[in-house]
C-alpha positions in Angstrom: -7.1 5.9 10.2 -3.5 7.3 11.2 -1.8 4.5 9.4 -4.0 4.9 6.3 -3.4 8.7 6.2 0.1 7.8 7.1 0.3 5.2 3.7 -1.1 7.2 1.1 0.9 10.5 2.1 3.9 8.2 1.1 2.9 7.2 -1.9 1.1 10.7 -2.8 4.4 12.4 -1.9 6.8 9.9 -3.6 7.6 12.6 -6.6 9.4 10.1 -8.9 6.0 7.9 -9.6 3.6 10.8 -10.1 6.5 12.4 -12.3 6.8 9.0 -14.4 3.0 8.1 -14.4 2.0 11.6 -16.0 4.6 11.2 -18.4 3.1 7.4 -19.8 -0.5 9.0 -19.5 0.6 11.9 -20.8 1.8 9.7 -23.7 -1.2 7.0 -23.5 -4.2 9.0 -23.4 -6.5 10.3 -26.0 -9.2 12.6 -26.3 -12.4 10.3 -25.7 -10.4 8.0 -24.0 -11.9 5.5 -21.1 -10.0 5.2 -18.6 -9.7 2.3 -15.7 -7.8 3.1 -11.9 -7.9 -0.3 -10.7 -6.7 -0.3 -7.2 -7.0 3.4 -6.7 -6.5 4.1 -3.3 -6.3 7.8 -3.2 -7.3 8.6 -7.0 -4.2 9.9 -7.9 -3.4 8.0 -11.1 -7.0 8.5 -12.6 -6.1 12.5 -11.5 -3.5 11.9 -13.8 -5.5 10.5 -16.9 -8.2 13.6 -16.1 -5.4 16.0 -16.2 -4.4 13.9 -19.6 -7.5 14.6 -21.4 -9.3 11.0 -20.6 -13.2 11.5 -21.1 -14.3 9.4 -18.1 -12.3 7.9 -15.4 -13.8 4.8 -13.3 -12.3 5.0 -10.0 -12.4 1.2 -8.7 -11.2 0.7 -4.3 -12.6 -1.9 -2.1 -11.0 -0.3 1.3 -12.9 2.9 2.5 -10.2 5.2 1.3 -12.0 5.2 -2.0 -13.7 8.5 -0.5 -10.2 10.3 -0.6 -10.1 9.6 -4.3 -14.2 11.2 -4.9 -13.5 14.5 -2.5 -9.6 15.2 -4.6 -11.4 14.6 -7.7 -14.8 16.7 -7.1 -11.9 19.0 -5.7 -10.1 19.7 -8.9 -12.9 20.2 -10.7 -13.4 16.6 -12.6 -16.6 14.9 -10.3 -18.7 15.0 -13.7 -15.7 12.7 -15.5 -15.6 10.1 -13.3 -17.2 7.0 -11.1 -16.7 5.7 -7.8 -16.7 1.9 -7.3 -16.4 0.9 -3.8 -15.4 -3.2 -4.5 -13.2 -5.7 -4.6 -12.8 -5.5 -9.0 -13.2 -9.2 -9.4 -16.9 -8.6 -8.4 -17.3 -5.8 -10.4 -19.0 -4.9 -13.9 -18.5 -1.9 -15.7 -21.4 0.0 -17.9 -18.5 0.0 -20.9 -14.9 -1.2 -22.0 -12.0 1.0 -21.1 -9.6 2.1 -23.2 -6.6 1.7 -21.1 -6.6 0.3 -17.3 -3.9 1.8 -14.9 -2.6 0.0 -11.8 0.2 1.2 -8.9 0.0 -2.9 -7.5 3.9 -3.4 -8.0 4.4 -3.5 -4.0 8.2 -3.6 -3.6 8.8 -7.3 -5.5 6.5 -6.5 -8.6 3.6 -9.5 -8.1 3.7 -8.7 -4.6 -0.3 -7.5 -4.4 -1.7 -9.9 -6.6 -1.3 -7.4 -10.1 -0.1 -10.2 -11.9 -4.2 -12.0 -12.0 -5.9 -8.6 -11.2 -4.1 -7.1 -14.3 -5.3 -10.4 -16.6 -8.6 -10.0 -15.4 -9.0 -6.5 -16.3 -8.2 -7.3 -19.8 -10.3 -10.4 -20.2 -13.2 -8.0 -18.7 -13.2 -4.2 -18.5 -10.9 -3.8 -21.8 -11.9 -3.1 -25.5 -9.6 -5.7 -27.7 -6.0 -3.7 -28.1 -6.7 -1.6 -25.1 -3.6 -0.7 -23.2 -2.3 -1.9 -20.1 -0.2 0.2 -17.5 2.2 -0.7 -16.4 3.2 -3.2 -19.3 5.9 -5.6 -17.5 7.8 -5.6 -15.0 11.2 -7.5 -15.0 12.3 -8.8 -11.6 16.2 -8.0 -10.3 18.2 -10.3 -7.0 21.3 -10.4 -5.6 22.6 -12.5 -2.9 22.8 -9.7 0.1 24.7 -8.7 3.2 22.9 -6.5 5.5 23.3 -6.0 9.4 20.2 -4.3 9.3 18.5 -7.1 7.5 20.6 -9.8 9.5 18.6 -7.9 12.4 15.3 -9.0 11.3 15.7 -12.6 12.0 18.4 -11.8 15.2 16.7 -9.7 17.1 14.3 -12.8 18.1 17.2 -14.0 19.8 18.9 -11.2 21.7 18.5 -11.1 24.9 16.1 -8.2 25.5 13.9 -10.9 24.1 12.7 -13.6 26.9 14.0 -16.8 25.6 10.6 -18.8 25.4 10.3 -16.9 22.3 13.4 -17.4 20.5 11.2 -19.5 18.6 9.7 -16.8 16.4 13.1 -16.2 14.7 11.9 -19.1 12.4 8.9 -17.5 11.5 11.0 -14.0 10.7 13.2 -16.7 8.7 10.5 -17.6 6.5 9.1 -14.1 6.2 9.0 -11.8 3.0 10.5 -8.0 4.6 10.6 -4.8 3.1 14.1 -3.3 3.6 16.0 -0.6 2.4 19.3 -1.9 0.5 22.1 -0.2 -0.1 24.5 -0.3 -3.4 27.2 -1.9 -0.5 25.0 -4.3 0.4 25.2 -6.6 -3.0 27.3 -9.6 -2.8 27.3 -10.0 -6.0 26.2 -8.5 -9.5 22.2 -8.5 -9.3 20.7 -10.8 -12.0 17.1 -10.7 -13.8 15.1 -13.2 -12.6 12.3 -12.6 -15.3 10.0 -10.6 -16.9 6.7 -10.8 -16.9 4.1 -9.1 -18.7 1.4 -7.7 -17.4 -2.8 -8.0 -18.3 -1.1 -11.6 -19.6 -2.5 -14.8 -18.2 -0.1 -16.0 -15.9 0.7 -19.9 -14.8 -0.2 -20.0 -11.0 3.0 -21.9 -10.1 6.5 -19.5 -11.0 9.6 -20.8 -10.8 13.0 -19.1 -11.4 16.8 -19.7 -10.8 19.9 -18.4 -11.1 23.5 -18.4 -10.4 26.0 -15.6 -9.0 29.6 -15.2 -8.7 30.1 -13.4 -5.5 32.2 -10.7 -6.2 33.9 -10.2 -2.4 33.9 -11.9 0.9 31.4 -11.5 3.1 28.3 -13.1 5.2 25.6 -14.1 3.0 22.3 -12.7 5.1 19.8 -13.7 2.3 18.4 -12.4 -1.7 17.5 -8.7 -2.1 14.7 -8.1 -4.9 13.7 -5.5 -6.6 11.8 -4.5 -9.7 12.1 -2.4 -13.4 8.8 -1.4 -14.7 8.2 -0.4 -17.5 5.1 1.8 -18.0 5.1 2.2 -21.7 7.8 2.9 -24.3 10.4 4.9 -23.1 9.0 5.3 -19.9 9.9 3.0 -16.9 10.1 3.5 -13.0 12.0 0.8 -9.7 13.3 0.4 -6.5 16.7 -0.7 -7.6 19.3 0.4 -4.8 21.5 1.1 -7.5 19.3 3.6 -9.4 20.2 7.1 -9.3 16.1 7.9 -9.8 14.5 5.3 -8.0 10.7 5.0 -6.1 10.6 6.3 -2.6 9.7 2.7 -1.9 11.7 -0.6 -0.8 13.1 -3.9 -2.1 12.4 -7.1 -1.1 14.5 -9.1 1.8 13.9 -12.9 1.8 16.8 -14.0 5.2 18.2 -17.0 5.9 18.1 -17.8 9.9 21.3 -17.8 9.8 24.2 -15.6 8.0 27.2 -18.1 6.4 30.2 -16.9 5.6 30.6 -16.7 1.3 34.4 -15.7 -0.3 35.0 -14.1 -3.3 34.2 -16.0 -6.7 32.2 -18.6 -4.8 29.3 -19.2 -6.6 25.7 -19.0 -5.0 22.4 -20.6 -5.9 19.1 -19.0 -6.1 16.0 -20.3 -6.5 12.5 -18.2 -6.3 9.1 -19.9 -6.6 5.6 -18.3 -5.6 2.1 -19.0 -5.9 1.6 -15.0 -6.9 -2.4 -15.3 -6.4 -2.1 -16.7 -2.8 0.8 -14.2 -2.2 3.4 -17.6 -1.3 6.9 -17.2 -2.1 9.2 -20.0 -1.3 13.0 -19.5 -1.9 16.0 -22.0 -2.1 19.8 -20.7 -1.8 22.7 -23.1 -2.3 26.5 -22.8 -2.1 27.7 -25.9 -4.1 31.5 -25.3 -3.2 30.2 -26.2 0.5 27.0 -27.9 -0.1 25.0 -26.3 1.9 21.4 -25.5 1.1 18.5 -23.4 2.6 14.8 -23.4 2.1 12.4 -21.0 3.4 8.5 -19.9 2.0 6.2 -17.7 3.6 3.7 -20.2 4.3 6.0 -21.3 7.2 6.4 -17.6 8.5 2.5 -17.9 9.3 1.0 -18.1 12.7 -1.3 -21.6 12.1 -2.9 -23.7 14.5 -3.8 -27.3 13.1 -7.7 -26.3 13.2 -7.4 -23.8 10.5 -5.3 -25.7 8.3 -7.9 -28.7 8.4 -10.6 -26.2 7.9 -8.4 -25.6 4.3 -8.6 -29.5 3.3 -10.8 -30.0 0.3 -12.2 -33.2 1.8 -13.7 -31.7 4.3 -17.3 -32.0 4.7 -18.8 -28.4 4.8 -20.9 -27.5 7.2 -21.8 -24.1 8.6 -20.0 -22.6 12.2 -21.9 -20.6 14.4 -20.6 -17.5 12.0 -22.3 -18.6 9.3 -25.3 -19.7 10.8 -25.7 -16.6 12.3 -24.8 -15.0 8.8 -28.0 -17.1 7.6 -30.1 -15.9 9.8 -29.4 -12.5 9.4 -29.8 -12.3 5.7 -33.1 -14.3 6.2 -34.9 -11.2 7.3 -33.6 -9.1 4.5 -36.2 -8.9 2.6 -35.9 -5.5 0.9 -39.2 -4.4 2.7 -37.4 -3.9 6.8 -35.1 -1.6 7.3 -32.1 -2.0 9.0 -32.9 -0.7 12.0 -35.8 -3.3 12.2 -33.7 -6.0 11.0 -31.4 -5.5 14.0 -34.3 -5.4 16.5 -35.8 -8.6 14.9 -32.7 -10.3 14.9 -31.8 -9.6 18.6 -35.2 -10.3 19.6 -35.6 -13.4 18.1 -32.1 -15.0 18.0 -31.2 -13.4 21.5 -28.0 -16.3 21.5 -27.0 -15.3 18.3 -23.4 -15.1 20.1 -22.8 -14.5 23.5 -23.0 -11.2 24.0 -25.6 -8.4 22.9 -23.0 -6.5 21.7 -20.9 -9.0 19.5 -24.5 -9.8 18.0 -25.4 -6.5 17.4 -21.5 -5.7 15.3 -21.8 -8.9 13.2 -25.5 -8.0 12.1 -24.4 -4.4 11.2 -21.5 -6.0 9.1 -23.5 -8.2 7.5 -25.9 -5.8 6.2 -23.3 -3.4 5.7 -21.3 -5.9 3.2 -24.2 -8.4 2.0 -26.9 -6.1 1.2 -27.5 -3.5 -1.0 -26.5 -2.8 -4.9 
């Protein structure tokens, strides 16, 4: 709960979105207006379109913190303008198309939380044709980075505070997407755009882009610094640069190498980004041609996996149900719409006493079951 509390006070008290997100709604919104907070967390943005003059706001959350957002808004005044959905949005129907759907999913690389296919699906389903999207793109800045604090990330594996049987997990760190602070000093090189992409669009589910810098002084090359533009609407645009004068209250994105290697001034360095945005997989490639050395890293390697679960992942495998989901079965066997829950925990225990090995990890997976698998 502290670490919930803890996240949305940041982004609640990060003056430079809410400033830039009233002004597009501000902008956007019309009397009669529908109005879609996908992703709401807290509520704030669909505040936003209430305080804009939207006629209904549905509020759409599948963490808990959904309840925030329904207390601020019955709060300032608005509970009779708006709905609560508490679900994932890919599960979700609405009773009508929105006029405009509005989305804070830009992590601190852009695609980072999946807005890229949550964005597209919003249009396909909640959307009246024209309907606006916001943000509307988002066009993604790198530069090749020197850092000692970022450096840090993948070294600090190896001091030797650190007992050596796990210098090991430097790899991981390695192949690990961080959020970091940069500073202006930090650059290498001039930063480059590595695209733009535009959101509620159907996007490929392989990306691939590359460029080239020209490092402008000598230094050690610690990894790629990203970072995003967005534009909300015309006029109207909000990032993370470090270079920004006005910039989020929020952090770019550090993708190491394991090790630093020394770069000199006008040496040109390769960079190549790939992801697989819907399974949240970014892969990057960095090459200095004047030495011909080259790095590859993706966050699929910085994972902790154990041979099991990745053969559980292979599509030839026949499917059969573990003792999870034949307890999961059983369970949803006895809900019938006629016992309550209480008496479909007592059933359950009495007649599946081995349902796991202990009473009480039976007892928390039959109140989770019925707690996510029941019900409207």
């Amino acid at each position: 709960m502290a670490t919930t509390l803890h996240e949305h006070f940041g982004y609640l008290a990060d003056s430079v979105k809410a400033g830039q997100y009233a002004a597009a709604l501000k902008t956007l919104v019309r009397p009669g207006h529908v109005v879609l907070d996908l992703g709401c967390g807290s509520g704030m943005l669909g505040l936003l379109a209430l305080h804009a003059g939207a006629q209904k706001v549905y509020f759409v959350d599948e963490s808990p913190v959904i309840e925030m957002a329904r207390r601020s808004v019955a709060e300032a005044g608005f509970a009779d303008r708006a709905e609560f959905y508490h679900s994932n949005s890919y599960e979700l129907e609405l009773p009508e198309p929105a006029d405009l759907v509005v989305c804070d999913h830009v992590g601190y690389f852009g695609f980072d939380y999946g807005v890229l296919a949550l964005l597209a699906d919003a249009r396909r389903r909640f959307l009246k044709p024209g309907s606006i999207v916001l943000p509307s793109s988002l066009e993604l800045l790198v530069a090749p980075v020197e850092s000692k604090e970022c450096r840090n990330l993948v070294a600090q594996w190896r001091e030797n505070a650190i007992p050596e049987e796990f210098d090991w997990v430097a790899g991981l760190s390695a192949n690990t997407k961080h959020g970091s602070f940069l500073r202006a000093e930090d650059l290498l090189a001039a930063p480059l755009t590595l695209a733009t992409l535009s959101l509620g669009e159907t996007a490929e589910p392989f990306l691939s882009w590359s460029v080239e810098f020209q490092c402008t002084r000598d230094g050690l090359l610690d990894g790629v610094g990203g970072w995003f533009d967005c534009q909300l609407c015309d006029g109207i645009s909000m990032t993370n640069s470090p270079l920004a004068d006005e910039r989020l209250d929020r952090s770019q994105v550090f993708l190491p190498l394991e090790e630093p290697v020394a770069v000199k001034a006008g040496e040109v360095v390769k960079a190549t980004i790939m992801a697989r945005h819907e399974d949240n997989v970014i892969g990057w490639v960095v090459e200095l041609p004047a030495s011909g050395q080259k790095f590859t890293h993706n966050t699929f390697n910085g994972l902790f996996l154990d041979r099991e679960s990745l053969s559980r992942t292979g599509p030839d495998r026949p499917a059969s149900l573990n003792q999870r989901g034949r307890a999961r079965q059983i369970i949803l066997s006895y809900c019938d719409g006629k016992r309550s829950i209480a008496e479909v925990e007592d059933q359950v225990l009495r007649e599946h006493p081995d349902l796991f090995p202990s009473t009480r990890a039976s007892l928390s997976f039959i109140r989770h079951v019925v707690a996510w698998d029941t019900g409207e």
